[in-house]
C-alpha positions as CSV (number, residue, x, y, z in Angstrom):
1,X,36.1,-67.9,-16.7
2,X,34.9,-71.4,-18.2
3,X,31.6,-73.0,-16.4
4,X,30.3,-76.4,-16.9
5,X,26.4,-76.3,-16.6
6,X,25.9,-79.9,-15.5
7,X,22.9,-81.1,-16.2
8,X,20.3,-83.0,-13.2
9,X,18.3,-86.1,-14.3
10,X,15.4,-83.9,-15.2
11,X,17.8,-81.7,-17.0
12,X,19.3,-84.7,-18.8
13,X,16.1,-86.3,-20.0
14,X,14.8,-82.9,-20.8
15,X,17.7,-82.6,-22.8
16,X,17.4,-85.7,-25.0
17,X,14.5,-84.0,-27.2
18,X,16.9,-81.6,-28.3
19,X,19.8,-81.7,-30.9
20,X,23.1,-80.6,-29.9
21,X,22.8,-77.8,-32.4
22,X,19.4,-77.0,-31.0
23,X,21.1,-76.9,-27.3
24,X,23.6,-74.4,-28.4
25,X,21.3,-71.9,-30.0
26,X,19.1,-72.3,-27.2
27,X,21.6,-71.5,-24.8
28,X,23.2,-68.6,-26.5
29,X,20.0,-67.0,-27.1
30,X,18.6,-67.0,-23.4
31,X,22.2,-65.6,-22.3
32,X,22.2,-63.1,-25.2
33,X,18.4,-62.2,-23.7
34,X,20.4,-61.9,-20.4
35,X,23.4,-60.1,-20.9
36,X,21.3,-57.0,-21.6
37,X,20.6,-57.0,-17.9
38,X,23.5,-58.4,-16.6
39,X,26.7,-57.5,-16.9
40,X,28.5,-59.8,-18.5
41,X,29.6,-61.9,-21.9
42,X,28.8,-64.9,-22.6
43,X,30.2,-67.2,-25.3
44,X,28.7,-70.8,-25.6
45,X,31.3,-72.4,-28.1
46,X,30.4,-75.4,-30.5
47,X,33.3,-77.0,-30.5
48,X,34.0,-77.6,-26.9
49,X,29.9,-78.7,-26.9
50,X,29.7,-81.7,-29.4
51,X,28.3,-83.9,-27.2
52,X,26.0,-82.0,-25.0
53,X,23.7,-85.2,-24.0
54,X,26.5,-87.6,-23.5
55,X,28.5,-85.7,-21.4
56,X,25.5,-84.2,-19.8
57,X,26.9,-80.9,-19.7
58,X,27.3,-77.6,-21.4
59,X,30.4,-75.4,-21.8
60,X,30.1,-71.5,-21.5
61,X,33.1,-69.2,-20.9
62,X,32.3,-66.0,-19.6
63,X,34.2,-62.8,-19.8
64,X,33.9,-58.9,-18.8
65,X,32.4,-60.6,-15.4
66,X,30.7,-57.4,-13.0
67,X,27.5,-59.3,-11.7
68,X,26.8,-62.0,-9.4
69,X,27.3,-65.5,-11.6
70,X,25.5,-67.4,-9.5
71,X,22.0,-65.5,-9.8
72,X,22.5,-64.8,-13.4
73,X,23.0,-68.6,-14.0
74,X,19.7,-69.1,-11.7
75,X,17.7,-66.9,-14.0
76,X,19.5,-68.4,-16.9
77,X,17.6,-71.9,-15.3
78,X,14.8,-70.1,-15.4
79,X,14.4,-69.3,-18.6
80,X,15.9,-72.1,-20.6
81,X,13.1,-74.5,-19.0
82,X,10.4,-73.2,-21.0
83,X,11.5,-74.6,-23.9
84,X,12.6,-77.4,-22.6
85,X,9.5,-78.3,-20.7
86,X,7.8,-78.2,-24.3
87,X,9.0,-81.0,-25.4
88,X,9.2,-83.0,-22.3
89,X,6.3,-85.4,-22.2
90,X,4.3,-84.5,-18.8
91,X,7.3,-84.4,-16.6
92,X,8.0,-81.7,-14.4
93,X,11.4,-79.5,-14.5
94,X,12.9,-78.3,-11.0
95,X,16.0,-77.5,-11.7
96,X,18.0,-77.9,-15.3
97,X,21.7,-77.7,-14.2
98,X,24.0,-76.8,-11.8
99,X,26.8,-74.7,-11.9
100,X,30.9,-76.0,-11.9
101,X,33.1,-73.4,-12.4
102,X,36.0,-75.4,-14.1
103,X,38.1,-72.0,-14.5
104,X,38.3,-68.8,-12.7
């Protein structure tokens, strides 16, 4: 299953601090953290993510899928905007990105 996690304006200015290398290990790590609750795996590959900030979107693929997508991806929100808060300079972060599901 492929996923695009679009970013919101928040998302995408929260975003800009960050490298696209920075993104990626970011990402992986907080689904990595995750997966150990959830069923699921998660793959966040660099090549399809290259340009993370331009497009304003990240690429994951999932696999092995037996839990809901939607509330892992809602605590995956949760967690990523801690470190993305940190660098944002005094904004506040709702919500980071939403969920496309390019492929099932």
């Amino acid at each position: 299953m492929e996923i695009n996690l679009n970013f919101t304006p928040k998302g995408k200015v929260a975003i800009e601090n960050f490298s696209n290398e920075e993104l990626i290990e970011i990402f992986t790590r907080y689904s990595n953290t995750l997966t150990k609750k959830y069923s699921v795996d998660v793959t966040v590959p660099t090549d399809a993510n290259q340009g993370i900030v331009a497009d304003g979107a990240l690429k994951v693929i999932l696999s092995n899928v037996k839990c809901d997508v939607d509330i892992f991806f809602r605590e995956l929100g949760r967690d990523v905007k801690v470190p993305l808060k940190k660098r944002l300079a005094g904004g506040n972060l709702d919500n980071v990105f939403k969920i496309v599901t390019v492929q099932e």
